[in-house]
C-alpha positions in Angstrom: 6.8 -64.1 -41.8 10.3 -63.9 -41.0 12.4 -63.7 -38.0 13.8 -60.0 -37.4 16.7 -59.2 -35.4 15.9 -56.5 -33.1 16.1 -53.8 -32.1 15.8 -52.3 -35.7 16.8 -48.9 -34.4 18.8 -49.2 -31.3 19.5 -46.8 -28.8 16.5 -43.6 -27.4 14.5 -44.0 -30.3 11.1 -43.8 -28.6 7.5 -43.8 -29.6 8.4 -44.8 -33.5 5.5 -44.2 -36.0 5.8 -45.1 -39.5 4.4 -44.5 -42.9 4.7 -46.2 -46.2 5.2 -44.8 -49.9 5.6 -47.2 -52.7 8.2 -49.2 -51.7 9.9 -46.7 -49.1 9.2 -46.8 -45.2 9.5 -43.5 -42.9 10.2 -43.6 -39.5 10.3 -40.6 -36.8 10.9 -40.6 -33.4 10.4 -38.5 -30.2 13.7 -36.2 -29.2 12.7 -34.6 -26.0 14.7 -31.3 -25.2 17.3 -32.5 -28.0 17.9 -30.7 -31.3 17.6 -31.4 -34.1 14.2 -32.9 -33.2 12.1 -35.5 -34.9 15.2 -37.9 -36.8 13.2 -39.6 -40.0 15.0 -42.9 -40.9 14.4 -44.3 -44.4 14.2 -48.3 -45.1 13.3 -50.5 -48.0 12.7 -53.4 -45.9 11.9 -52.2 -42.4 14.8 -53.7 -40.9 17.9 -51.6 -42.0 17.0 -47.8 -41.1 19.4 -44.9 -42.3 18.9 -41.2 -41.3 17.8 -38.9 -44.2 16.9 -35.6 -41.9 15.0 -34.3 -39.1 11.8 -32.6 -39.0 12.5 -29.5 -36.6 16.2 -28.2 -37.7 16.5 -24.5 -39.1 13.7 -22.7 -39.9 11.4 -25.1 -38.4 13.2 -25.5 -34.9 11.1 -24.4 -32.0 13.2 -23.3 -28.9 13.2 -25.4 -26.0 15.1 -22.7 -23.3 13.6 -23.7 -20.1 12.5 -27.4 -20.6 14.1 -30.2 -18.6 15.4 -33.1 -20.7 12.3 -35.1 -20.6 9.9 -32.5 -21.5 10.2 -31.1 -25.6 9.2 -32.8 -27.9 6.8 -35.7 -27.4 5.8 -38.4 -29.8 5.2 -37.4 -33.2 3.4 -39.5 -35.7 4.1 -39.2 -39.5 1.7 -40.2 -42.1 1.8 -39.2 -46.3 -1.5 -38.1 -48.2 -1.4 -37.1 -52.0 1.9 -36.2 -52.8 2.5 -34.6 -48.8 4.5 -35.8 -45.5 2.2 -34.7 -42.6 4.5 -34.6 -38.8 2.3 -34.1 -35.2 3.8 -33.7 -32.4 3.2 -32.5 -28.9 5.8 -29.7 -26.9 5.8 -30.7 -23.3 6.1 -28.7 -20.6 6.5 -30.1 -16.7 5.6 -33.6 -18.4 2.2 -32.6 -19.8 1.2 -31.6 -23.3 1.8 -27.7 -23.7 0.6 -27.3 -27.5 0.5 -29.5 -30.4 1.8 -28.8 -33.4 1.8 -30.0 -37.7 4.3 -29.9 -40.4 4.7 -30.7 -43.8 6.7 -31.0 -46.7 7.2 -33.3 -49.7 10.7 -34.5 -49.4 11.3 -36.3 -45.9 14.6 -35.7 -45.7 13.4 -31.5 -45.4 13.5 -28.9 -45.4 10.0 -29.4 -43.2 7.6 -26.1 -43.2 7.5 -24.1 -39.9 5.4 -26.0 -37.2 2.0 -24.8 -37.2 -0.3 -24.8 -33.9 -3.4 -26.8 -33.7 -6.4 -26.4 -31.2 -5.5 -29.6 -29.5 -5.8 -30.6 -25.8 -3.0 -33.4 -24.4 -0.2 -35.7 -25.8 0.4 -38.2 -29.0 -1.2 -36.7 -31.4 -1.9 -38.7 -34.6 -2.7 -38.3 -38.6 -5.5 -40.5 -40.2 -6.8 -40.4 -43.8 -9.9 -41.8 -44.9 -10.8 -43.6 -47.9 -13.2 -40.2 -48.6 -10.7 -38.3 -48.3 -11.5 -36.6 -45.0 -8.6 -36.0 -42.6 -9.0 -36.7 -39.1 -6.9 -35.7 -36.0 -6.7 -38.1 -32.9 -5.1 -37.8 -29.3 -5.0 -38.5 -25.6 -5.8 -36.4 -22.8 -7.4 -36.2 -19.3 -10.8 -37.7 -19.0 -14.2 -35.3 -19.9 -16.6 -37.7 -20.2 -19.2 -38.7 -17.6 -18.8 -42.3 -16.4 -15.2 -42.8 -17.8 -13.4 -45.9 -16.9 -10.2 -44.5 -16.7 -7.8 -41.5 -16.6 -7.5 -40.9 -19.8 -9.4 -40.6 -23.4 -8.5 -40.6 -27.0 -10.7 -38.0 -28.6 -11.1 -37.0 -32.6 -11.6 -34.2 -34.4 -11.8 -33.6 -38.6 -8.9 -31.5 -39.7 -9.4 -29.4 -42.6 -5.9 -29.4 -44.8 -6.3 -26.3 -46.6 -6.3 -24.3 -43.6 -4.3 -26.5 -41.5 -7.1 -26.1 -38.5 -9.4 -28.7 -36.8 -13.3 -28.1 -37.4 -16.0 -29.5 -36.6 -17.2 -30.9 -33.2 -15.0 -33.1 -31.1 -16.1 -37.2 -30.6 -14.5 -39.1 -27.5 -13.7 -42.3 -28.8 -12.5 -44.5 -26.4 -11.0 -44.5 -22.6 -8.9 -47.5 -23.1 -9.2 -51.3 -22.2 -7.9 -51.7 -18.6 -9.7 -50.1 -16.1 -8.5 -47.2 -14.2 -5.4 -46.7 -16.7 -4.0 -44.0 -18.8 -4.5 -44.5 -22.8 -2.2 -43.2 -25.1 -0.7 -43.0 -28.3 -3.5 -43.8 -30.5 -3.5 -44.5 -34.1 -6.0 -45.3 -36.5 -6.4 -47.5 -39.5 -9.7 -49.0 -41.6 -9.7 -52.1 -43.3 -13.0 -53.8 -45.0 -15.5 -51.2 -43.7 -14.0 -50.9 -40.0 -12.1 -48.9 -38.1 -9.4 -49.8 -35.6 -8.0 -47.9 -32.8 -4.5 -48.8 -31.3 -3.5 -47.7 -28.0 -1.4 -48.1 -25.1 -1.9 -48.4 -21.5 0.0 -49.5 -18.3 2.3 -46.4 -18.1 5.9 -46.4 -20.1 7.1 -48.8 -17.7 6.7 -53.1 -16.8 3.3 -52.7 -17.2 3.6 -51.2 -21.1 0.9 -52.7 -23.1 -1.1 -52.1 -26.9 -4.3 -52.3 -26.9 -7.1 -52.0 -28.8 -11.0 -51.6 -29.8 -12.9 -51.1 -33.3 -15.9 -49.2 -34.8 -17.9 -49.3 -37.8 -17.6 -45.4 -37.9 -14.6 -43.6 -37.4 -16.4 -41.7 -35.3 -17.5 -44.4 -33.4 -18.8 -45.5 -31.0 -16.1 -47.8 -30.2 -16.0 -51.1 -28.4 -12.6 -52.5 -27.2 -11.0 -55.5 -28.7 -11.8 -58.0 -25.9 -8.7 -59.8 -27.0 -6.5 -56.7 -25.1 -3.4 -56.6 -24.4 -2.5 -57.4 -28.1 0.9 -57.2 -27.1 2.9 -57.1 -23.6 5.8 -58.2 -21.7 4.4 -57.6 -18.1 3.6 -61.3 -17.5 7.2 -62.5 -19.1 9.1 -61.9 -15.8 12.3 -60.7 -15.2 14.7 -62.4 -17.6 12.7 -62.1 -20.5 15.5 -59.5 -22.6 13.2 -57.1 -23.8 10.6 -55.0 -21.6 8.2 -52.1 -21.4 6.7 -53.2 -25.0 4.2 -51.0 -26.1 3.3 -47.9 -28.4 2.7 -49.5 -31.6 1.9 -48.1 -35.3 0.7 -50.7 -38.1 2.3 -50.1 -41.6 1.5 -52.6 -44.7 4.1 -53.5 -47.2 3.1 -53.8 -51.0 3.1 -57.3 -50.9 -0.1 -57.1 -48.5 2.0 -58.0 -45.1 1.7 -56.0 -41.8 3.8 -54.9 -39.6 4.2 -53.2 -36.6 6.3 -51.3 -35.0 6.6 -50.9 -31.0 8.9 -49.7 -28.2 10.9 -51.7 -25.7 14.3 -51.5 -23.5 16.9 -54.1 -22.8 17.7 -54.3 -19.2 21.0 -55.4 -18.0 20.0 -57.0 -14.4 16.7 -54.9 -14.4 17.9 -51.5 -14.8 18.2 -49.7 -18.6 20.6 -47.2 -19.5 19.7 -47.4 -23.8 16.8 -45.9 -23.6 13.2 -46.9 -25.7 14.3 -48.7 -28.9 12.4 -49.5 -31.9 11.6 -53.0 -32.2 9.7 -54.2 -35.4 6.8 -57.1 -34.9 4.7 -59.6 -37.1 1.2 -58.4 -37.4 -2.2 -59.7 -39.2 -5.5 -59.4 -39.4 -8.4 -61.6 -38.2 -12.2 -60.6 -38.2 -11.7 -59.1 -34.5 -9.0 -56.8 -36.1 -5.2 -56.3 -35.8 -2.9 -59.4 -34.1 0.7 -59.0 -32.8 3.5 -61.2 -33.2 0.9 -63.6 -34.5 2.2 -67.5 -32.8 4.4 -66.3 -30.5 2.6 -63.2 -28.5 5.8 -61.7 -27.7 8.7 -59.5 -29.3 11.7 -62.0 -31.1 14.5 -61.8 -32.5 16.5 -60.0 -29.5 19.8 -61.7 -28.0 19.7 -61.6 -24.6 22.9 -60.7 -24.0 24.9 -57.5 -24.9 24.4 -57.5 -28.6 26.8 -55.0 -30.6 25.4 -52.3 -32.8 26.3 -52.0 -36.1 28.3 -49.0 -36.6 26.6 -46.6 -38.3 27.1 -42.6 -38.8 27.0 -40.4 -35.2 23.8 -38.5 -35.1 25.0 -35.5 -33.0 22.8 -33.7 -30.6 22.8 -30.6 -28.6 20.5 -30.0 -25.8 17.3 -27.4 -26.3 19.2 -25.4 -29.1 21.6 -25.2 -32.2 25.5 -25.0 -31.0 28.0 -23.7 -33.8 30.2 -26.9 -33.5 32.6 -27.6 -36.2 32.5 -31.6 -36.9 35.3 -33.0 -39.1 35.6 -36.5 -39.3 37.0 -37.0 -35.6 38.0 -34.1 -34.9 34.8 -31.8 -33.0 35.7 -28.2 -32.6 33.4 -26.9 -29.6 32.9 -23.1 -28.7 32.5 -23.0 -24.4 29.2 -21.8 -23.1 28.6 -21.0 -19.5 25.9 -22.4 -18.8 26.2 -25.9 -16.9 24.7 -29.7 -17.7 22.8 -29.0 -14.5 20.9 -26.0 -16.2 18.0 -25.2 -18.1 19.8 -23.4 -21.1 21.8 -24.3 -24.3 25.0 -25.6 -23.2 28.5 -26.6 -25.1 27.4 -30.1 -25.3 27.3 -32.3 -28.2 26.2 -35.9 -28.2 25.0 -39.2 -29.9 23.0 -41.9 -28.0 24.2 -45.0 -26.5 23.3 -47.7 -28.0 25.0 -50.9 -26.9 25.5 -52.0 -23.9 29.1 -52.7 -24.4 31.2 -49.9 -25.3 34.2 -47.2 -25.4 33.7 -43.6 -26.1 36.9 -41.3 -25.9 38.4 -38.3 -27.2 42.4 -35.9 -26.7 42.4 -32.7 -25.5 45.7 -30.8 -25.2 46.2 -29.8 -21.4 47.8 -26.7 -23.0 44.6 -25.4 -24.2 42.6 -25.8 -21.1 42.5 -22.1 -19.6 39.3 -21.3 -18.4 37.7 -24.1 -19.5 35.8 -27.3 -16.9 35.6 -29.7 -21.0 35.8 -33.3 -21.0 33.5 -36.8 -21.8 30.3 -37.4 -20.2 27.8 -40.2 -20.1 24.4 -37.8 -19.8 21.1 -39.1 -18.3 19.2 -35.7 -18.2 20.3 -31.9 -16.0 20.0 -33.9 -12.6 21.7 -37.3 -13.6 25.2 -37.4 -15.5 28.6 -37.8 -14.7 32.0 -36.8 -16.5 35.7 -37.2 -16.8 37.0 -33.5 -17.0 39.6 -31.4 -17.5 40.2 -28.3 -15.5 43.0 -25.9 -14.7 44.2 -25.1 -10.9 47.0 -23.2 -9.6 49.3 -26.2 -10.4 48.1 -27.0 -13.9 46.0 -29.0 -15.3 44.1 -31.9 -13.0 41.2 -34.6 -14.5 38.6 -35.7 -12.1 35.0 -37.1 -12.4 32.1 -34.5 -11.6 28.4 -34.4 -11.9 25.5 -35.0 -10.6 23.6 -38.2 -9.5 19.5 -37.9 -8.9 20.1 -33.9 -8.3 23.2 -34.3 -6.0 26.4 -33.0 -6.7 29.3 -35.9 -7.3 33.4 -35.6 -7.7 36.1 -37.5 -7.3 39.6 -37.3 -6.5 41.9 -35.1 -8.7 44.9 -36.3 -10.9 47.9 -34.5 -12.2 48.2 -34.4 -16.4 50.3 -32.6 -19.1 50.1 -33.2 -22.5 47.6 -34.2 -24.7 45.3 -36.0 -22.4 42.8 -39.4 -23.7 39.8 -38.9 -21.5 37.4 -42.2 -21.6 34.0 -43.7 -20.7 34.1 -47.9 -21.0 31.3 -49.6 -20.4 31.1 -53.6 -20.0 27.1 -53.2 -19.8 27.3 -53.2 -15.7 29.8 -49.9 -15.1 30.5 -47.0 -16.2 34.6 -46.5 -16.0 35.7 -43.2 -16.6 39.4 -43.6 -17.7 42.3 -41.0 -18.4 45.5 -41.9 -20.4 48.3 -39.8 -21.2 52.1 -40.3 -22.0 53.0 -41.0 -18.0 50.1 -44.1 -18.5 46.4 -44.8 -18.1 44.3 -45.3 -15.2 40.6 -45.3 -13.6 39.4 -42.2 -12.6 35.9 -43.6 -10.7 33.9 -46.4 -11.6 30.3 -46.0 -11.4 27.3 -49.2 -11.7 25.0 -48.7 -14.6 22.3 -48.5 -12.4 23.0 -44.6 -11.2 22.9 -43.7 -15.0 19.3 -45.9 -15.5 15.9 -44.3 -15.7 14.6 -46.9 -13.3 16.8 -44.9 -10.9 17.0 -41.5 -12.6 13.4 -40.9 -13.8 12.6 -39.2 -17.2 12.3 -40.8 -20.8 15.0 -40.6 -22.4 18.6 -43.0 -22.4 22.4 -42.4 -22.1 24.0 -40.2 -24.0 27.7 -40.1 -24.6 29.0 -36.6 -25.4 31.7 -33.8 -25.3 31.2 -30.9 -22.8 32.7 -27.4 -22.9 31.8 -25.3 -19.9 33.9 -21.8 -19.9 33.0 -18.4 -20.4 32.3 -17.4 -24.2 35.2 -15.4 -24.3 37.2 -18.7 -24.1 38.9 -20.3 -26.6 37.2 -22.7 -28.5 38.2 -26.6 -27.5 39.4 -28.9 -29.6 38.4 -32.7 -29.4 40.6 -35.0 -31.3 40.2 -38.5 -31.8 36.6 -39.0 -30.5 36.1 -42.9 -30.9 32.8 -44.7 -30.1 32.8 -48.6 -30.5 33.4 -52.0 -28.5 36.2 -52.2 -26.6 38.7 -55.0 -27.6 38.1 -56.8 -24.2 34.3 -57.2 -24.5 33.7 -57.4 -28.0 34.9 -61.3 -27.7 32.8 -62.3 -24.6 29.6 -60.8 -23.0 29.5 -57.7 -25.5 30.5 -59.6 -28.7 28.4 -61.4 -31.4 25.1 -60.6 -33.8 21.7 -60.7 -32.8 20.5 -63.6 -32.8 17.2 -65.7 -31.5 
């Protein structure tokens, strides 16, 4: 098979499941409290992914008021059956699956049919269609069973399509390979007469891991693939590039290959600020069942250095609800909202995800404008971890200064004079975050920040950086005007530690 480059989807993509129809692949992905939720990404080859829609936008949004960040919407699997997308997914609530949910339609790219509850228990739900036409629903939750080996348990029940319900009597499948773990994600798949169950365990961290077990029923019982882990990075130590592999879903191309599709982040000096990526891995098949990255036993194709992103479209996001911003090319036109970053409501904030190391994001404001307004850049973790270059209005005019939060605290720097139309700025050279301001009497640093106070190993949560616009002012405020707004390498790292293709 041939060598990838990876990631295939770069930047908070996590928990990728995949489906196949004819010679098209579909891809969704979890969003958290982000809207729109669920992206589905289109590819002919598995490699090149390009955004066709979202599953929960419009009619089929479900409002997220209250959530944190990295509670919403929780790993969704998408599978197709005669003629119809199918989309699972779990709303979470305090980190723990709050109610699970289906929808359907029969173009991917939506509109997708208002989510539908199911009588589910727990997190990652998943789709699986058998040869007899039977649907069956799988997931993870809390142990039930007497003499469980672990935490956790994936558990089955048949789900009727007509009605959109589960029936039928539940069937614990499995409690996962490692001993006193938590299983997850399962997914499902037959081939010749069997059934095989693909999990992960080892939490979202190092110790990320896929395993597995088989059954000749899908009902079971099942026995676990003694060859488990079938795929890690927790014995690669510290420099291997990519780490926290796991969550996979197996998807065959019409030429009879598999493939599969897993998680992972790139650390910079042991702390991530990307997020969980998509990263695309050889598979086959032996009598046991499915093998990973047969020959090598680890994820290629990944330079370990800062490898540039190719630039592709901004997929703009607002936090736990619709905003009515006005994109236009790039110029973004942002009606103020007073509710804060640091709150649990729908604020003036629209943003895409990091997803290179490497980078400059940037946009002009006129200080002219700025009345009531607190509007800049901001490089968002989640409500307790993000920081910003900001324009606000004193007695004396119009001052920038860095302000926000860092693990729950409150952060600001020193203020500086402007006038004019104002360049606020975020650069990154993979280590720091520099939070720059330019205007007609020069440029300068406003604070420089390590990556590490913007990394989930220090933050918490599940999700990556984002890089955004904020417009925090009362709604009678005038709306703010973003000109400008630029994402891409800077000039002075795109030649040395940022610059170059992926490579092996």
């Amino acid at each position: 098979m041939r060598l990838v480059p990876n990631p295939v989807l770069p930047g908070c993509h996590p928990d990728p499941s995949v489906c196949r129809v004819g010679e098209d692949y579909y891809l969704a992905t979890s969003t958290f409290a982000f809207h729109p939720g669920i992206p589905v990404h289109h590819s002919r080859d598995l490699v090149t992914w390009d955004l066709v829609g979202h599953v929960l936008a419009g009619e089929s949004w479900l409002p997220l008021d209250g959530s944190a960040v990295a509670d919403g919407v929780w790993a969704p699997t998408i599978r197709h059956h005669e003629g119809v997308f199918y989309v699972v997914f779990t709303i979470a609530r305090d980190k723990r699956g709050a109610a699970t949910y289906m929808t359907t339609t029969t173009d991917p790219a939506g509109p997708w049919s208002v989510p539908v509850p199911l009588e589910a228990d727990g997190i990652d739900p998943s789709l699986f269609f058998d040869r007899d036409g039977r649907a069956w629903f799988t997931a993870a939750r809390d142990a039930t069973a007497d003499g469980a080996t672990g935490p956790g348990e994936i558990w089955l029940r048949e789900l009727d399509l007509p009605t959109r319900t589960l029936v039928g009597p539940e069937h614990v499948l499995w409690h996962g390979a490692l001993t006193g773990q938590w299983v997850e994600a399962p997914h499902l798949y037959e081939r010749d007469g069997r059934y095989h169950l693909v999990g992960a365990e080892g939490g979202t961290e190092r110790n990320h891991a896929v395993t597995g077990a088989t059954a000749d029923h899908v009902t079971g019982p099942y026995r676990t693939d003694p060859r488990s882990p079938l795929l890690t990075h927790r014995h690669l130590g510290a420099d291997e590039p990519v780490q926290n592999v796991g969550h996979a879903d197996l998807v065959e191309t019409p030429d009879g290959e598999t493939w599969a599709l897993v998680l992972g982040v790139r650390p910079v000096r042991g702390h991530h600020t990307l997020g969980r990526e998509v990263l695309l891995v050889p598979a086959g098949w032996d009598e046991g069942g499915p093998v990973l990255a047969p020959g090598a036993g680890r994820v290629r194709g990944v330079d370990p250095g800062l490898p540039v992103t190719t630039d592709r479209p901004a997929d703009w996001l607002s936090l736990r609800g619709p905003l009515a911003a006005d994109v236009a090319g790039d110029v973004v036109t942002l009606p103020p909202r007073p509710v804060p970053l640091s709150g649990r409501g729908v604020p003036a904030f629209l943003a895409r995800r990091q997803d290179m190391h490497a980078f400059e994001f940037g946009a002009a404001l006129d200080t002219g404008r700025i009345d009531e307004h607190d509007a800049g850049v901001v490089a968002f973790q989640d409500e307790d971890t993000f920081l910003a270059a900001r324009l606000v209005r004193r007695h004396g005019g119009v001052v920038a200064r860095v302000a926000g939060r860092l693990n729950g605290e409150d952060v600001a720097g020193p203020e500086a004079p402007v006038a004019g139309e104002v360049t606020l700025g975020i650069r990154s050279d993979g280590e720091t975050y520099a939070f720059r301001c330019a205007s007609d009497a020069g440029e300068h640093v406003l604070a420089t920040f390590p990556h590490t106070v913007l990394s989930t190993e220090t933050a918490g949560g599940f999700t990556g950086v984002l890089l955004g616009l904020v417009a925090e002012a009362p709604a009678s405020a005038g709306p703010v005007v973003f000109g400008g707004v630029r994402y891409g390498v800077p000039e002075q790292v795109s030649d040395g530690a940022g610059g170059g293709a992926h490579h092996e």
